[in-house]
C-alpha positions as CSV (number, residue, x, y, z in Angstrom):
1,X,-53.8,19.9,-17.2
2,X,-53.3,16.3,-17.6
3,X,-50.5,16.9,-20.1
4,X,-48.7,18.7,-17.6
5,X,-49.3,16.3,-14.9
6,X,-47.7,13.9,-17.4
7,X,-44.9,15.7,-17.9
8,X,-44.1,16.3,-13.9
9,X,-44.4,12.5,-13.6
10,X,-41.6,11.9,-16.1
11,X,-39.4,14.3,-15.1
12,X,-39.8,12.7,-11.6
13,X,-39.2,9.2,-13.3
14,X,-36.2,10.5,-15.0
15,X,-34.6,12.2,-12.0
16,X,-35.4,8.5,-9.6
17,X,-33.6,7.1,-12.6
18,X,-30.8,8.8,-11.9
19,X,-30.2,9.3,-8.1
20,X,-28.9,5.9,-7.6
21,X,-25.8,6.7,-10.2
22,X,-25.3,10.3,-8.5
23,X,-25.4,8.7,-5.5
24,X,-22.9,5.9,-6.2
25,X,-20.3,8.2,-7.1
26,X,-17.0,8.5,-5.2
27,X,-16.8,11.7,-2.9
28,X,-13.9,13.8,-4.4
29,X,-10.6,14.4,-2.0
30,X,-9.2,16.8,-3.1
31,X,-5.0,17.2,-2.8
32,X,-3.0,20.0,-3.9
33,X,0.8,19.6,-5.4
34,X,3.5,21.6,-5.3
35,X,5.9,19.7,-7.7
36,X,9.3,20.5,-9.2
37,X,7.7,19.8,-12.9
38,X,10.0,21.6,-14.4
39,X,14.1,22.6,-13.1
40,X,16.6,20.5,-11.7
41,X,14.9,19.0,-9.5
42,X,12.4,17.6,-12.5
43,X,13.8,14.2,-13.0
44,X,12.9,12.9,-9.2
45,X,9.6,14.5,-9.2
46,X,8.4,12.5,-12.3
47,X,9.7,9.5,-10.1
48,X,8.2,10.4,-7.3
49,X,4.5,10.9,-9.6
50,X,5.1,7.2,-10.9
51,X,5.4,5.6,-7.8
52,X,2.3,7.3,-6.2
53,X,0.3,7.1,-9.0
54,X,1.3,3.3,-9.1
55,X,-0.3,3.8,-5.5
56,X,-3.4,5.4,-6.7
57,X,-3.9,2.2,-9.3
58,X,-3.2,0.0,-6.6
59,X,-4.9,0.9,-3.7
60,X,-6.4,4.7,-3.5
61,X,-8.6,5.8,-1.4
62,X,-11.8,3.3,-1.1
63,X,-15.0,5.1,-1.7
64,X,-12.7,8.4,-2.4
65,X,-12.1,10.3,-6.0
66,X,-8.5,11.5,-5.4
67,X,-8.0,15.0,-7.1
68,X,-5.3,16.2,-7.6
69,X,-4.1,19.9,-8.1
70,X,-0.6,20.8,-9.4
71,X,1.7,23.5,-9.2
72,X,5.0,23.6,-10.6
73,X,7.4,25.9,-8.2
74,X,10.5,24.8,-11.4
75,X,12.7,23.7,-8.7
76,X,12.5,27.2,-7.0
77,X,12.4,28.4,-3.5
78,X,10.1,31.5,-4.3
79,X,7.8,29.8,-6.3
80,X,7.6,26.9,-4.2
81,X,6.6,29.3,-1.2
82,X,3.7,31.3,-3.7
83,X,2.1,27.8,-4.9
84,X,1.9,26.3,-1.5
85,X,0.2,29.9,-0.3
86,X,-1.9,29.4,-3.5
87,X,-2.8,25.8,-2.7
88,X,-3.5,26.5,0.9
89,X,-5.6,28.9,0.4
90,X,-8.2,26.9,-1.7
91,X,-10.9,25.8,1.4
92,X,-11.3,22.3,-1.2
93,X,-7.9,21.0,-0.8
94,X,-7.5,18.8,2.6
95,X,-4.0,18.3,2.1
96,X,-0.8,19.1,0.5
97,X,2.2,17.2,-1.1
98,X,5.6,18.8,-1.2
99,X,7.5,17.2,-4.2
100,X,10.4,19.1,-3.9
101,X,13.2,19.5,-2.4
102,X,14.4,20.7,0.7
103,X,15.6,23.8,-0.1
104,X,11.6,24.7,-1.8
105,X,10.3,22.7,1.3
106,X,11.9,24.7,3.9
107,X,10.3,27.3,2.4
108,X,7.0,26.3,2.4
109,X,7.8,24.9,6.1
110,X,7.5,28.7,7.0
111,X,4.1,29.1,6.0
112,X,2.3,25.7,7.4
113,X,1.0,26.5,10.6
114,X,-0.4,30.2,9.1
115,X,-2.6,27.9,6.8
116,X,-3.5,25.1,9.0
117,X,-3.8,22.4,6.0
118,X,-1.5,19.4,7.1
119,X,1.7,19.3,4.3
120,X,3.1,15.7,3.7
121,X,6.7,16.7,2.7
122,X,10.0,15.3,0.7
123,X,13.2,16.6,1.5
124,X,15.4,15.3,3.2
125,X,17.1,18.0,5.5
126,X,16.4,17.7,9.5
127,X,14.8,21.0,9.9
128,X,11.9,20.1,7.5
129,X,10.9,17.2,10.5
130,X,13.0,18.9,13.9
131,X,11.6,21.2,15.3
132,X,8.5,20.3,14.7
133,X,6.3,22.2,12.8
134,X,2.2,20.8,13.8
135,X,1.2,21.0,10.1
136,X,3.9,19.5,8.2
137,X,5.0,15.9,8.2
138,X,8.3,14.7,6.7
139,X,8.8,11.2,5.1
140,X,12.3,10.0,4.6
141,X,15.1,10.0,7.2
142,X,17.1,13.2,8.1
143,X,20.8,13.9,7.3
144,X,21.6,12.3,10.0
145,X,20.3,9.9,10.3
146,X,22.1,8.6,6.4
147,X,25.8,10.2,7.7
148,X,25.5,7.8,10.4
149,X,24.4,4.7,8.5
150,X,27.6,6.3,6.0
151,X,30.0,6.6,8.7
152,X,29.2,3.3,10.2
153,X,30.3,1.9,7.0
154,X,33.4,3.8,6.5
155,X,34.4,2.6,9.9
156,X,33.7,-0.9,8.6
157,X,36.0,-0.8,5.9
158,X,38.6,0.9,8.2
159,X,38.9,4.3,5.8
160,X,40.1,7.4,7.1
161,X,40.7,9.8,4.4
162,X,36.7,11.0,2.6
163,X,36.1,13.8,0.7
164,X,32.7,15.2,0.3
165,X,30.8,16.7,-2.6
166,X,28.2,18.9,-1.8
167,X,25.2,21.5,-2.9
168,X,24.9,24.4,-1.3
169,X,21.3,23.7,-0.4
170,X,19.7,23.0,2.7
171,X,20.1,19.4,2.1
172,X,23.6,19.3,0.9
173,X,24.6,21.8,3.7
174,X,23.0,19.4,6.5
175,X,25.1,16.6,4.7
176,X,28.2,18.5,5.1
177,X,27.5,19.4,9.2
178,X,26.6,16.0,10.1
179,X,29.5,14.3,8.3
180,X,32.1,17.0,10.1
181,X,30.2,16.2,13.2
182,X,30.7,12.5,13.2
183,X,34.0,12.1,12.0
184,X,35.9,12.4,14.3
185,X,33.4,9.8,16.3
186,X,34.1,7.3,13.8
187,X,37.7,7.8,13.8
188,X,38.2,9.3,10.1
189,X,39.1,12.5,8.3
190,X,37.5,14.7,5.6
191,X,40.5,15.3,3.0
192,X,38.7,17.4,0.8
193,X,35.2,19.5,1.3
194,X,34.3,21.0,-1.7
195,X,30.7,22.3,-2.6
196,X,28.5,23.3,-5.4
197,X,25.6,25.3,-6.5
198,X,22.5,23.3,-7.7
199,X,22.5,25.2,-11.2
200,X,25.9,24.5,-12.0
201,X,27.0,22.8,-14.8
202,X,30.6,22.1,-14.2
203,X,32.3,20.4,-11.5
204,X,36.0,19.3,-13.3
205,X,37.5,21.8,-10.8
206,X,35.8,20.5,-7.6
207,X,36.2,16.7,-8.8
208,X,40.1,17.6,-9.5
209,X,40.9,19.1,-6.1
210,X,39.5,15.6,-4.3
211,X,41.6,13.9,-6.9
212,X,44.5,15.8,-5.3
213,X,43.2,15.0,-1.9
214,X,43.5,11.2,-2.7
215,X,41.0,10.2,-0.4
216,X,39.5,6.7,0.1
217,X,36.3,7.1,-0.3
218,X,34.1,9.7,-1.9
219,X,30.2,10.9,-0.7
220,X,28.2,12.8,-3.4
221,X,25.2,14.7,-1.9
222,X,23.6,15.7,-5.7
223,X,20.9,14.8,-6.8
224,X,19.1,15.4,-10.1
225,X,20.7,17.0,-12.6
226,X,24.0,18.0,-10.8
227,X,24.3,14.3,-9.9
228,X,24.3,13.2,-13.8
229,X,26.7,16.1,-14.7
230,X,28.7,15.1,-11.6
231,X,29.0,11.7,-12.1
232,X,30.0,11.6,-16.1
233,X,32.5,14.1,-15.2
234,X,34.3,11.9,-12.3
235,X,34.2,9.2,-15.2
236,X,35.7,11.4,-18.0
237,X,38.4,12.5,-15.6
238,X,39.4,8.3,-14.9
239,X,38.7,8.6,-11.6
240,X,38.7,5.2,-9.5
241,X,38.2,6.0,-5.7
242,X,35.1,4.4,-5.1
243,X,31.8,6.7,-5.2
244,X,29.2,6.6,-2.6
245,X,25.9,9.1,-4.0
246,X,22.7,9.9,-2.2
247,X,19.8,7.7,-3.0
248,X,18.3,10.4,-4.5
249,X,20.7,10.9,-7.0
250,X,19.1,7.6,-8.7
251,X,16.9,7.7,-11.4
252,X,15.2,6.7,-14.7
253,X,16.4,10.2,-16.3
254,X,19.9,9.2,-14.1
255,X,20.8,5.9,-16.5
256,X,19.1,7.7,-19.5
257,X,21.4,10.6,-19.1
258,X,24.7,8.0,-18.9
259,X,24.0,5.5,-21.2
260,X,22.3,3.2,-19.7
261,X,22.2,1.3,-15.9
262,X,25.3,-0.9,-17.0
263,X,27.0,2.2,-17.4
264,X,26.8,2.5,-13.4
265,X,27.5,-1.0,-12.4
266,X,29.4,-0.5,-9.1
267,X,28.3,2.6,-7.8
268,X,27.5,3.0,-4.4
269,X,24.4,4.7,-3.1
270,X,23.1,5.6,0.6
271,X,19.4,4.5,0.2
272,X,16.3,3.0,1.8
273,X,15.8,-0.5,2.4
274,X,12.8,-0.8,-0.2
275,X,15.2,-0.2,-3.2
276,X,17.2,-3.1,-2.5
277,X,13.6,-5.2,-2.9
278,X,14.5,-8.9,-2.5
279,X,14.6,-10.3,1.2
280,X,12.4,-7.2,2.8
281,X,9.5,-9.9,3.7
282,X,6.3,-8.9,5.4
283,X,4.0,-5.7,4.4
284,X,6.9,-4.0,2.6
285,X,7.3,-7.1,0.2
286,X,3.7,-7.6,-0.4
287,X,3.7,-3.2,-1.2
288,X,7.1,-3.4,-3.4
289,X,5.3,-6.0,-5.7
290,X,2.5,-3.8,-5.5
291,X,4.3,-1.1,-6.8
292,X,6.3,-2.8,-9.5
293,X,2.9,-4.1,-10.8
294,X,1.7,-0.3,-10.9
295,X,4.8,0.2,-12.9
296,X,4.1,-2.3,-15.5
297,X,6.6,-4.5,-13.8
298,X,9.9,-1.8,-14.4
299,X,12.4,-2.0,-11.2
300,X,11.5,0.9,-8.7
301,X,14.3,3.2,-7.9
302,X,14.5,6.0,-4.9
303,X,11.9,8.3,-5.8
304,X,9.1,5.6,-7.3
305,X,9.3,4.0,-3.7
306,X,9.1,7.3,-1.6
307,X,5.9,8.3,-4.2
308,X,4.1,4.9,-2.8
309,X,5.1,5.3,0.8
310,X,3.1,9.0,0.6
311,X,-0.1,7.6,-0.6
312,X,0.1,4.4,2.0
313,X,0.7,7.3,4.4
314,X,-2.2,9.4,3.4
315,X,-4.3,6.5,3.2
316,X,-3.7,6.1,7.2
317,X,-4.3,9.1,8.0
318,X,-7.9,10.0,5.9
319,X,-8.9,6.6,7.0
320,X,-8.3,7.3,10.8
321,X,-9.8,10.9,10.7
322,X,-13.1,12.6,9.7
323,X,-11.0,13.8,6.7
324,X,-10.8,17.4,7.6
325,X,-7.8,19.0,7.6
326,X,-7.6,19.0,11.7
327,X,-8.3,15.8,11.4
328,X,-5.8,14.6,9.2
329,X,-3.4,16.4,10.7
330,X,-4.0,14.7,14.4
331,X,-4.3,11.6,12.7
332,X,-1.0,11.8,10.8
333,X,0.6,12.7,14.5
334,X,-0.6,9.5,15.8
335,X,0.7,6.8,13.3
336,X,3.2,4.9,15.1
337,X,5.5,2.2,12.8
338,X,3.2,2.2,10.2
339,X,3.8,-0.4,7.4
340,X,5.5,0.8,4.6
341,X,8.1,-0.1,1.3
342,X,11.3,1.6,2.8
343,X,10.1,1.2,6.3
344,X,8.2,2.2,9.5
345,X,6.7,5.3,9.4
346,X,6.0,7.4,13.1
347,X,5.6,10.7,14.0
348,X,5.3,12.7,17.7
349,X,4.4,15.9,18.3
350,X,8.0,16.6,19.0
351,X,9.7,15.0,15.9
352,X,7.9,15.0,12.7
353,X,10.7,12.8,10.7
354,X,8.7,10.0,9.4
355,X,11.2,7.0,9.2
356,X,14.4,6.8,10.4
357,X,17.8,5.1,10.4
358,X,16.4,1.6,10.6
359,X,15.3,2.3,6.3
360,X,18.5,3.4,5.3
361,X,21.0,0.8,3.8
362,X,24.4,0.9,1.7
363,X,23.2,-0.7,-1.6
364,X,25.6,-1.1,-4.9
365,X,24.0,-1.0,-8.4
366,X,24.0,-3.9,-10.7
367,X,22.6,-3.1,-14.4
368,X,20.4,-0.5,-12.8
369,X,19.4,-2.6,-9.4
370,X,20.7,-2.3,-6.6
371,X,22.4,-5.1,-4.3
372,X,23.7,-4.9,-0.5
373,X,27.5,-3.0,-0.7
374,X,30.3,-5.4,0.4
């Protein structure tokens, strides 16, 4: 008997021992991914994963174990659609990332209020924030709100002749819309319209008909992988009407694929403010050094800076709920300018855009950095 009182004393020793380093341990949050790992789309995602995971080193979630559970939809609407369902359906998961893009988005944006788990979303299409959908919360600025920021410039530099390049994707397709919409506002013409598919590997044809066109400014809407083919095609063909490309088209895998940032010294790019770095002042400054820290000190481009504007925006929102997934959600409805690299952040229950047109500026690359355009 007194062996086995001995015994049930030191098991009771051994199990006081070790409360207080059970107890000290971080509650898990747990965040499911649906990420274009794999596909066209590939190269921003792995941009977008630095940037927040610069976040995560930076700043996380105090007293929080972020988990984080992936699925790869390889740059595919379909599969985009089955992992969110997948994701969703997992009662652990409080809240989902959509790195993707639009096209994959919009069709996850069909399933969010059926699951009731609030979606932080990329993409940059106006549909994926207007209408509003209560569950899912878009980041960067709509179409329209870049064609404007676009078309103020070409009104600046008194052009009137523009020819577009353009996916056939949700986003590219909203691009397109919104640029034959406000042309005639801004008092120019679009010369040559010619579109793409996102899987296509050519675009000589395309690129020669807006030669024809002789236009005086060009707008690429690719991104990923049809922006690198795009872009070493316009320079094998001698091109030299200047080149305006969508911010998203910018990219580690963008100067590995074309010999290096110097090899892109003067192209222009629509982008947010927090890519330009230098001069931003305040919180944004203080989060852009942040993030290059997290990035042992490389330049961010595009995607780095959206991927640490997510996690300052989720850090809002589990901080200002109970950390359920209604309470996220109303808590992500509620922010209202919230600090961030590329710019306010602020949803309503009518318009779930995120930031808007005051983030979006005309920047010019300089060995791989860019610099306000002239």
């Amino acid at each position: 008997m007194r062996l086995r009182l001995l015994a049930i004393c030191a098991a009771v020793v051994v199990v006081l021992a070790v409360r207080p380093a059970i107890a000290d341990e971080p509650a898990e949050f747990h965040i499911g991914v649906v990420a274009s790992v794999t596909g066209p789309f590939a190269a921003p995602t792995k941009d977008t994963f630095d940037g927040f995971n610069a976040w995560m080193q930076q700043r996380g979630l105090p007293g929080k174990k972020i988990v984080l559970q992936t699925l790869d939809d390889e740059t595919n609407p379909v599969n985009a659609a089955n992992a969110f369902r997948k994701l969703a359906s997992d009662p652990q998961i409080a809240l989902i990332y959509l790195f993707i893009n639009s096209n994959s988005a919009m069709a996850a944006k069909s399933f969010a209020s059926e699951f009731k788990v609030p979606i932080i979303t990329g993409g940059g299409a106006d549909v994926l924030g207007i209408p509003a959908d209560p569950w899912m919360f878009k980041v960067a600025p709509s179409n329209r709100d870049y064609m404007i920021a676009f078309s103020e410039y070409i009104k600046r530099k008194g052009y009137t002749k523009v020819a577009h390049l353009y996916s056939t994707d949700t986003f590219g397709q909203y691009d397109h819309t919104n640029l034959d919409k406000l042309a005639p506002q801004y008092g120019y013409k679009l010369a040559a319209e010619e579109s793409f598919a996102i899987e296509d590997t050519s675009f000589n044809a395309q690129l020669t008909r807006i030669r024809a066109a002789n236009p005086d400014l060009i707008y690429s809407s690719a991104s990923a992988r049809a922006a690198i083919l795009a872009f070493k095609q316009y320079k094998q063909l001698g091109m030299t009407t200047p080149l305006v490309v969508a911010g998203s088209a910018i990219s580690e895998a963008f100067f590995n694929a074309i010999g290096g940032p110097a090899a892109a010294n003067g192209l222009m790019m629509m982008t947010q403010r927090g890519s330009l770095g230098d001069g931003l002042g305040g919180e944004s400054a203080k989060y852009l050094g942040e993030l290059k820290d997290g990035m042992g000190g490389r330049t961010p481009v595009f995607f780095n800076v959206f991927g640490f504007d997510v996690g300052l925006i989720t850090a809002a929102a589990v901080t200002q709920s109970d950390g359920s997934r209604q309470g996220i959600r109303d808590a992500l409805e509620m922010l209202k300018d919230l600090p961030a690299i590329n710019g306010p952040v602020s949803y309503t229950p009518q318009d779930h855009t995120g930031q808007d047109a005051r983030s979006i500026t005309l920047g010019k690359l300089q060995n791989g950095k860019p610099v306000p355009a002239d």
